[in-house]
C-alpha positions in Angstrom: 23.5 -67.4 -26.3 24.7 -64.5 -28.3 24.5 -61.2 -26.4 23.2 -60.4 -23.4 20.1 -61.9 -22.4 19.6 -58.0 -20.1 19.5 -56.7 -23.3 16.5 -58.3 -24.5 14.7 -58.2 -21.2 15.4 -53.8 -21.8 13.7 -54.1 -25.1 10.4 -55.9 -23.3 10.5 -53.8 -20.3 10.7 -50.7 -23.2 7.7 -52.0 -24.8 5.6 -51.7 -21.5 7.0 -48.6 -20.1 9.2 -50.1 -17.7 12.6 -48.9 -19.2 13.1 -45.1 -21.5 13.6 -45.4 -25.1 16.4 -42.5 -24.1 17.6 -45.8 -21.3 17.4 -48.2 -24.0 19.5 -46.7 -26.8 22.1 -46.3 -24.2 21.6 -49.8 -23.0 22.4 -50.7 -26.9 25.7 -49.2 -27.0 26.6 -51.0 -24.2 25.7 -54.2 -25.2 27.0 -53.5 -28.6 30.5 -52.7 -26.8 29.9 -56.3 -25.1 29.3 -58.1 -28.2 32.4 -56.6 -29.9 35.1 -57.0 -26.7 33.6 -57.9 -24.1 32.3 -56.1 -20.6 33.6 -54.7 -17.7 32.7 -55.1 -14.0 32.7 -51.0 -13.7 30.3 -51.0 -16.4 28.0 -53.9 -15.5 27.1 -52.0 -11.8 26.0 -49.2 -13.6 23.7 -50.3 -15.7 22.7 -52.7 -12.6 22.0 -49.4 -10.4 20.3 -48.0 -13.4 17.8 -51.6 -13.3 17.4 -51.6 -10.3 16.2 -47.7 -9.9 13.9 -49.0 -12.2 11.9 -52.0 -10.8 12.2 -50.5 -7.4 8.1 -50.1 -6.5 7.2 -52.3 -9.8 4.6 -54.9 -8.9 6.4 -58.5 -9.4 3.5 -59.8 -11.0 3.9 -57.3 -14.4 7.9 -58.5 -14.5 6.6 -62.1 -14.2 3.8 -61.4 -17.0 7.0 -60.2 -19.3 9.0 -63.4 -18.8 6.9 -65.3 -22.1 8.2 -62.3 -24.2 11.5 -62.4 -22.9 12.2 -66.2 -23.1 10.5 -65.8 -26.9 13.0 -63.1 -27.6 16.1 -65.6 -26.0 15.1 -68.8 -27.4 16.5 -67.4 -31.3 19.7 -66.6 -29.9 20.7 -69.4 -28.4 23.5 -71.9 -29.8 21.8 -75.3 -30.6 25.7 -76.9 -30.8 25.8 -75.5 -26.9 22.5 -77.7 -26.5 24.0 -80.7 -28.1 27.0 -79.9 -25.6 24.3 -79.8 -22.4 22.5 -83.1 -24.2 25.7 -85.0 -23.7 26.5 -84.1 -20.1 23.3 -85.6 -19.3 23.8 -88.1 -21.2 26.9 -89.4 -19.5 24.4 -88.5 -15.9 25.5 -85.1 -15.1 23.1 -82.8 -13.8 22.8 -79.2 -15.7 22.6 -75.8 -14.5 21.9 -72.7 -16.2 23.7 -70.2 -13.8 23.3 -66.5 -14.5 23.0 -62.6 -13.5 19.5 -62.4 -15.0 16.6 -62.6 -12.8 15.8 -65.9 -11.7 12.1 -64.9 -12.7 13.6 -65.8 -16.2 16.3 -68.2 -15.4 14.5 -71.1 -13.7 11.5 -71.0 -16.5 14.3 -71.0 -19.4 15.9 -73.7 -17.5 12.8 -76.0 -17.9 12.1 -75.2 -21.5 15.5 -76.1 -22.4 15.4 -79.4 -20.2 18.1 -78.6 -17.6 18.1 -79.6 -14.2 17.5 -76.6 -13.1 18.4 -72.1 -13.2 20.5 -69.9 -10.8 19.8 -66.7 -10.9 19.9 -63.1 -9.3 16.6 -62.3 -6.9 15.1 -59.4 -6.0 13.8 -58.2 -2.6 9.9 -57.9 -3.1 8.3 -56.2 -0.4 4.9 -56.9 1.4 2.9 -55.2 -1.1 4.1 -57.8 -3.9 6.5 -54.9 -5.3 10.3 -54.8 -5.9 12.2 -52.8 -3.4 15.3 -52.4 -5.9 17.5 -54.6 -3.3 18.5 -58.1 -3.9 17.5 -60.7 -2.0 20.8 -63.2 -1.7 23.8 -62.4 -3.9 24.3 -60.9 -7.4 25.0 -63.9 -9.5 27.8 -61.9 -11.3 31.5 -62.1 -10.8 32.3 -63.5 -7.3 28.7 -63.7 -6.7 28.0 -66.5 -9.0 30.6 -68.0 -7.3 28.6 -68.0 -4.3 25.9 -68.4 -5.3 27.3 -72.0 -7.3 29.3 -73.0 -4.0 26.0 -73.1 -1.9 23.7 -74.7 -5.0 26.9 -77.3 -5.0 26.5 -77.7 -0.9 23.1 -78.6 -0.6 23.1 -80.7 -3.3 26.3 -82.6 -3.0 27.9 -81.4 -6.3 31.4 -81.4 -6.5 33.2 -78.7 -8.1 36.3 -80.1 -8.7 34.6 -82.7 -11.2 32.3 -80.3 -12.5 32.1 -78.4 -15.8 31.4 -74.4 -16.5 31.3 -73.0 -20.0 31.4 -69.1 -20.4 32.3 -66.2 -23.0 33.2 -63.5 -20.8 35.7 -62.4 -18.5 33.5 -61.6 -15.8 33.4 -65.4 -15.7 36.7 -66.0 -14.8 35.8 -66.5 -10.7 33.4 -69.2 -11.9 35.6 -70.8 -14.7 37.9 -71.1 -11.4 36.1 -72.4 -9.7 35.7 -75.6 -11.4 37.9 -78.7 -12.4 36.5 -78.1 -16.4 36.4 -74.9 -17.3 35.3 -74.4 -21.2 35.3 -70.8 -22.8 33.0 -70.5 -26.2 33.4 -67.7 -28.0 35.1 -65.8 -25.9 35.7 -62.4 -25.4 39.6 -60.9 -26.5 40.8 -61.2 -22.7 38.7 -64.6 -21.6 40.5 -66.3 -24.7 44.1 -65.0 -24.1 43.8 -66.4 -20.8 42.2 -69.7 -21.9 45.1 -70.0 -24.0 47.4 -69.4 -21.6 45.7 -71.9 -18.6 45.2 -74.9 -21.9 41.8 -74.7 -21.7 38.9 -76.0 -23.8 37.4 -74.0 -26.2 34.7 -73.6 -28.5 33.7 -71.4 -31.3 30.6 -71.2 -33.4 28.3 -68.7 -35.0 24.8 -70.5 -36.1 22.1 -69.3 -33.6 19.3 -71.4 -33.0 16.6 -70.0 -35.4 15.1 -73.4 -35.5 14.2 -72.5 -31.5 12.2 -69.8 -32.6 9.8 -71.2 -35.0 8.4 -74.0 -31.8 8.6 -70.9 -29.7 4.6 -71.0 -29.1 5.2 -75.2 -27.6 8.6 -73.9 -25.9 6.5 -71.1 -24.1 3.3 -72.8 -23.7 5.7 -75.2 -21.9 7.4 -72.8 -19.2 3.9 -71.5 -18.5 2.8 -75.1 -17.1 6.3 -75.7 -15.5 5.7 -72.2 -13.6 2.2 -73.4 -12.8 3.7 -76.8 -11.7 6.0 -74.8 -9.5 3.2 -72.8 -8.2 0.9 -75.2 -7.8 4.2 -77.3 -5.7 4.7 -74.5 -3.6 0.7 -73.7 -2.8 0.8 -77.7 -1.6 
């Protein structure tokens, strides 16, 4: 996608109270700075203490009654060439992953509207009272942590890394695009494509955004709601 998914889970989490307007303009400049070269690990765990100071004692169930509005706000920005890319690998029988630093309360339901195989994403401690605690609960899926995280999806379900694929635009990916035998960079960031070059990796580069996602957004998220249901209803059973 274009940008940072966080950044459009802040503008949600603004709208019911969750996150400062003062918190939010400063999350903008940052995720301007990301759009134009990039992040840095020093500046992704601040604004991750800052997120989680926030949920800490917020009941799970208002997050997971934002996730609709979040995925609605996503769905536009993502790159239908990047679909027709995830199409193919399934296709040819290859399992797909969305793998990401965003909360899996997000992740796994944007994985099913898309029609991947499945999300990995960051969760959050919730204590007995149904509210976040502000700790994580397994590792950050950022950095070395997706790495981790990937290695012990990859375990359990007997995918091999070697033979696998990972696409990225930032340099924080760099763990995870090493981690694989295919690494692919799309539109990356000044650093991730310097060392892309270097290393003769893939590449991709486009610009349209999928605006054509947003006008079946009301199917799309009618969709995750029953696939979370379906999930519930699984677990309940």
């Amino acid at each position: 996608m274009a940008g940072s998914s966080g950044m459009s889970f802040a503008r949600v989490a603004a709208k019911h109270g969750i996150v400062s307007r003062r918190q939010l303009a400063s999350w903008g400049i940052e995720h301007l700075r990301y759009r134009l070269r990039g992040t840095t690990d020093e500046r992704t765990t601040e604004v991750l203490k800052q997120a989680r100071e926030l949920i800490s004692g917020v009941p799970a169930r208002d997050l997971a009654r934002m996730n609709p509005e979040v995925m609605a706000a996503i769905l536009p920005r993502i790159y239908p060439r990047m679909l027709d890319e995830v199409h193919a690998h399934q296709d040819a029988g290859r399992a797909t992953f969305i793998v990401s630093a965003a909360g899996n309360g997000v992740v796994e339901p944007l994985a099913g509207v898309l029609g991947f195989d499945g999300g990995i994403g960051t969760r959050y401690e919730i204590d007995g009272e149904g509210a976040f605690t502000g700790r994580f609960d397994g590792p950050f899926v950022y950095g070395p942590g997706k790495v981790e995280a990937m290695r012990a999806f990859a375990a359990e379900h007997d995918i091999d890394l070697a033979a696998s694929y990972a696409y990225s635009d930032s340099l924080s990916d760099l763990p995870m695009l090493e981690a694989v035998g295919n690494p692919v960079v799309v539109n990356p960031d000044p650093a991730l494509a310097e060392i892309a070059k270097r290393e003769g990796w893939q590449a991709m580069r486009f610009e349209r955004l999928g605006r054509r996602l947003a006008i079946g957004a009301a199917a799309l998220l009618a969709a995750a709601v029953g696939w979370g249901g379906s999930r519930y209803a699984a677990r309940r059973a």
